[in-house]
C-alpha positions as CSV (number, residue, x, y, z in Angstrom):
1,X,-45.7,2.3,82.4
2,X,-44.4,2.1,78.9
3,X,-44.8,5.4,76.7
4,X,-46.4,3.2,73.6
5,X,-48.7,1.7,76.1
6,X,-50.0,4.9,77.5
7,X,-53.6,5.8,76.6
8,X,-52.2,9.0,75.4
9,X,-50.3,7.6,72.6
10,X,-52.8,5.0,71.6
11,X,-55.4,7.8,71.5
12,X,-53.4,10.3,69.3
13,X,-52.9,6.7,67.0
14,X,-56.6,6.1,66.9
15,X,-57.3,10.4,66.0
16,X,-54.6,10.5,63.5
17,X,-56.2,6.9,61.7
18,X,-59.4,8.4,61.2
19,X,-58.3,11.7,60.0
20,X,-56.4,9.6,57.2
21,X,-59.0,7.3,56.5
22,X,-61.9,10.0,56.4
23,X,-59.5,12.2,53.7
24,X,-57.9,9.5,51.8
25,X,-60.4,7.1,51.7
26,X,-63.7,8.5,50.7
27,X,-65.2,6.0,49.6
28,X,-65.7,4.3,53.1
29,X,-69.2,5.5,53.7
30,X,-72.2,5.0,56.4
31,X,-75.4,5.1,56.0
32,X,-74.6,7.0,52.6
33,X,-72.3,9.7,54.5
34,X,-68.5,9.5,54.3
35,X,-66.5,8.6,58.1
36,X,-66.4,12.7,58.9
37,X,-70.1,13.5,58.1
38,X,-71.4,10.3,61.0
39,X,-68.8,11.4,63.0
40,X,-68.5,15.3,63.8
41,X,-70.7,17.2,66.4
42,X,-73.8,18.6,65.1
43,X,-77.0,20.1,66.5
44,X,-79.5,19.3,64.0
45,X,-79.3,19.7,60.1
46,X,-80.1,18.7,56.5
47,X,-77.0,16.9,55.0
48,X,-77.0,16.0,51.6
49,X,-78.4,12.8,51.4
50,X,-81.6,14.6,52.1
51,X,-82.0,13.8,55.9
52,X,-81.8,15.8,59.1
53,X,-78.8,14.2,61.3
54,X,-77.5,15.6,64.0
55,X,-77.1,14.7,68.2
56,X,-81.0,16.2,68.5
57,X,-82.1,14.3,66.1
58,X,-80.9,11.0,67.8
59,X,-77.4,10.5,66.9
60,X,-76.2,11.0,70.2
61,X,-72.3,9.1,69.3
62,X,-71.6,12.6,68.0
63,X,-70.8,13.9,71.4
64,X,-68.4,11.5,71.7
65,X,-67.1,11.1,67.7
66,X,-66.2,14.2,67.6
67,X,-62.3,13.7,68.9
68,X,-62.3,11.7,65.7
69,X,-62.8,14.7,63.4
70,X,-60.4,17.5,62.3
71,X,-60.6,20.1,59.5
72,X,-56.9,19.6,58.2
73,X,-53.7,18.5,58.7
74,X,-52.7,21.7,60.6
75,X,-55.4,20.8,63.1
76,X,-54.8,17.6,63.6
77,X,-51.3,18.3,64.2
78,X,-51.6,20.9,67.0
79,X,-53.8,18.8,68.9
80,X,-52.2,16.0,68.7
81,X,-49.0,18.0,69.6
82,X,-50.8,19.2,72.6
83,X,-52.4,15.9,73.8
84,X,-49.5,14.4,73.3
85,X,-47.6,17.1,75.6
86,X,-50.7,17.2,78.3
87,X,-52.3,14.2,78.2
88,X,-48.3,12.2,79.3
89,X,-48.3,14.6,82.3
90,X,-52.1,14.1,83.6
91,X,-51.8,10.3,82.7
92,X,-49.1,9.9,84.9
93,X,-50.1,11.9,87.4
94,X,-53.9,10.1,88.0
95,X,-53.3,6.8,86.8
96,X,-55.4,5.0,83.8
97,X,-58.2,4.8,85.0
98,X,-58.9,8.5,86.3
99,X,-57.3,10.1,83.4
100,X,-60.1,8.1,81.2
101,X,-62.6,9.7,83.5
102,X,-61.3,13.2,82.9
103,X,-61.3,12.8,79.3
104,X,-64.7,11.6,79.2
105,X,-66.2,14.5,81.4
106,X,-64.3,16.9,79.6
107,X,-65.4,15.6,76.0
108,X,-69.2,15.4,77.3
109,X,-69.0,19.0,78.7
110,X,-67.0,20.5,75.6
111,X,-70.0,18.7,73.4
112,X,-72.9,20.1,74.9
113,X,-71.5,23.6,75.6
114,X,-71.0,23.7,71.3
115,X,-74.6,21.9,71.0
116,X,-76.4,24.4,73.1
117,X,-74.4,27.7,72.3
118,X,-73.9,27.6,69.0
119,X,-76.0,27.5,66.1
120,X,-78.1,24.7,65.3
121,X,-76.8,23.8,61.4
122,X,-73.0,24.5,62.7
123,X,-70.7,21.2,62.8
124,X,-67.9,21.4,65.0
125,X,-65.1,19.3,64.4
126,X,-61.9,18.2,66.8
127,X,-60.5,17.2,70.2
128,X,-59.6,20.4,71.3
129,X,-62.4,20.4,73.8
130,X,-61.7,17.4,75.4
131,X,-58.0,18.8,75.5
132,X,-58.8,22.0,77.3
133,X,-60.1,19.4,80.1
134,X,-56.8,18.7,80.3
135,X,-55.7,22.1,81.5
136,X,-59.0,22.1,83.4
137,X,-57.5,19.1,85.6
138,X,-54.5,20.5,86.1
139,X,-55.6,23.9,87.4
140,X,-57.6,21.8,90.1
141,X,-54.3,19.6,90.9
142,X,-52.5,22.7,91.3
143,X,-48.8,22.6,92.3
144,X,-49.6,18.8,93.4
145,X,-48.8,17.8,90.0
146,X,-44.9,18.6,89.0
147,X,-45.7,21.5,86.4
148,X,-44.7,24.9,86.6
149,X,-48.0,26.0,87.7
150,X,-47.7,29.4,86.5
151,X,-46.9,28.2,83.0
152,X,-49.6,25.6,82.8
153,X,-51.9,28.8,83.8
154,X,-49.9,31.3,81.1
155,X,-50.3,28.4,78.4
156,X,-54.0,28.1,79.1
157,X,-54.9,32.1,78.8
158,X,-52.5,31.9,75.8
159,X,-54.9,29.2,74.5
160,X,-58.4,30.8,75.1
161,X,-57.3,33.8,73.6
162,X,-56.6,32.2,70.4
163,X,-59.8,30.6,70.4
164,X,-61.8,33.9,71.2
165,X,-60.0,35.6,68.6
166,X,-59.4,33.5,65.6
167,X,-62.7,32.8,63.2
168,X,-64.1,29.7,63.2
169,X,-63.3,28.4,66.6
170,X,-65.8,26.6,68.6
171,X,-64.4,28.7,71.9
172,X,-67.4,27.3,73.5
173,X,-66.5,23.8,73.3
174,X,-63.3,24.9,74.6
175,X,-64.7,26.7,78.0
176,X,-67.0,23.8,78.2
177,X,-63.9,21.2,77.7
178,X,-62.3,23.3,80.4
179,X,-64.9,23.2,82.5
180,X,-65.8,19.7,82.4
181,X,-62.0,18.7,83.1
182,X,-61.9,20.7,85.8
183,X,-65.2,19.3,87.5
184,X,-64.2,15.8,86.7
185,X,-60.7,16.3,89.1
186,X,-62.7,17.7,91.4
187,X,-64.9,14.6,91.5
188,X,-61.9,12.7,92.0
189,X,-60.7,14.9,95.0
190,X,-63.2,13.8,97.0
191,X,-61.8,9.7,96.1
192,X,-58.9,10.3,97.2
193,X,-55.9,8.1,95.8
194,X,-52.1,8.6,96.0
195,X,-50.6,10.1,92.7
196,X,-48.8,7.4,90.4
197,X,-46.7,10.2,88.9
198,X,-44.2,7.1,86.5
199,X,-41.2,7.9,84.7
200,X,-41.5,6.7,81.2
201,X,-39.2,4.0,80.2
């Protein structure tokens, strides 16, 4: 498996496109809203074209979308850093297909944790939810996966300690990333399939 193949790399691609084309070209609208208002995770609110919009009001992409979204370059760039740095070892590790899987579970649980905890009219923008499934996964693979276990763990209390502590920082999407990650390679316990840990060429 080829790094530039890897879903990893193509997803931090896709992230980083949107982020560009949502800040630098504003004028790419939908449904009279620029790229980062139809794509961010919201409850329910009043945007400024006069509407209510939001996953309760039936845009239900948002729950997905919002890996799309950041709030500025610094963001973007620390996720990406750590996507790029987790996502290469739990790709390799379960294969395509089942890494898909845990990014999917852990975006879906990150999203409704921030739609149901937080207030209604907040957005919540990132992929840091979907990345804390990441650690989720690896906490269930355990010292089957060639980490140093006690640095993944270190690295992850490190992490939600930043996120309880700075302002502004959906934490809840984070514990709900976490936990969806972590239920999603327990799912895939009970399928077993040999581990396809690849060096990459």
């Amino acid at each position: 498996m080829k790094l530039k193949n890897s879903l990893t790399t193509n997803l931090i691609v896709v992230i980083s496109g949107f982020f560009i084309i949502a800040n630098y070209a504003p004028k790419i609208t939908w449904g009279g809203l620029g790229l980062q208002d139809n794509l961010l995770l919201i409850n329910k609110a009043i945007f400024n074209d006069g509407r209510i919009h939001g996953v309760f009001a039936g845009e239900w992409w948002r729950v997905f979308t919002v890996v799309l979204t950041h709030a500025s370059w610094i963001h973007l760039g620390m996720n990406m850093l750590v996507l790029f740095q987790l996502g290469t070892i739990v790709e390799r590790f379960y294969g395509l297909t089942r890494y898909a899987f845990i990014l999917l579970i852990s975006t879906v649980g990150a999203s409704f944790a921030s739609l149901w905890l937080d207030p209604s009219n907040q957005p919540s923008v990132g992929a840091s939810g979907m990345i804390f499934g990441l650690f989720g996964a690896m906490v269930i693979a355990g010292k089957r996966m060639p980490v140093q276990y006690g640095q993944v763990l270190g690295y992850l209390a490190l992490n939600l300690v930043i996120g309880f502590t700075i302002p502004n920082v959906d934490w809840h999407a984070h514990v709900g990333g976490l936990l969806g990650g972590a239920l999603a390679a327990v799912v895939l316990r009970a399928f077993p399939k040999r581990p396809v840990y690849q060096s990459w060429e």
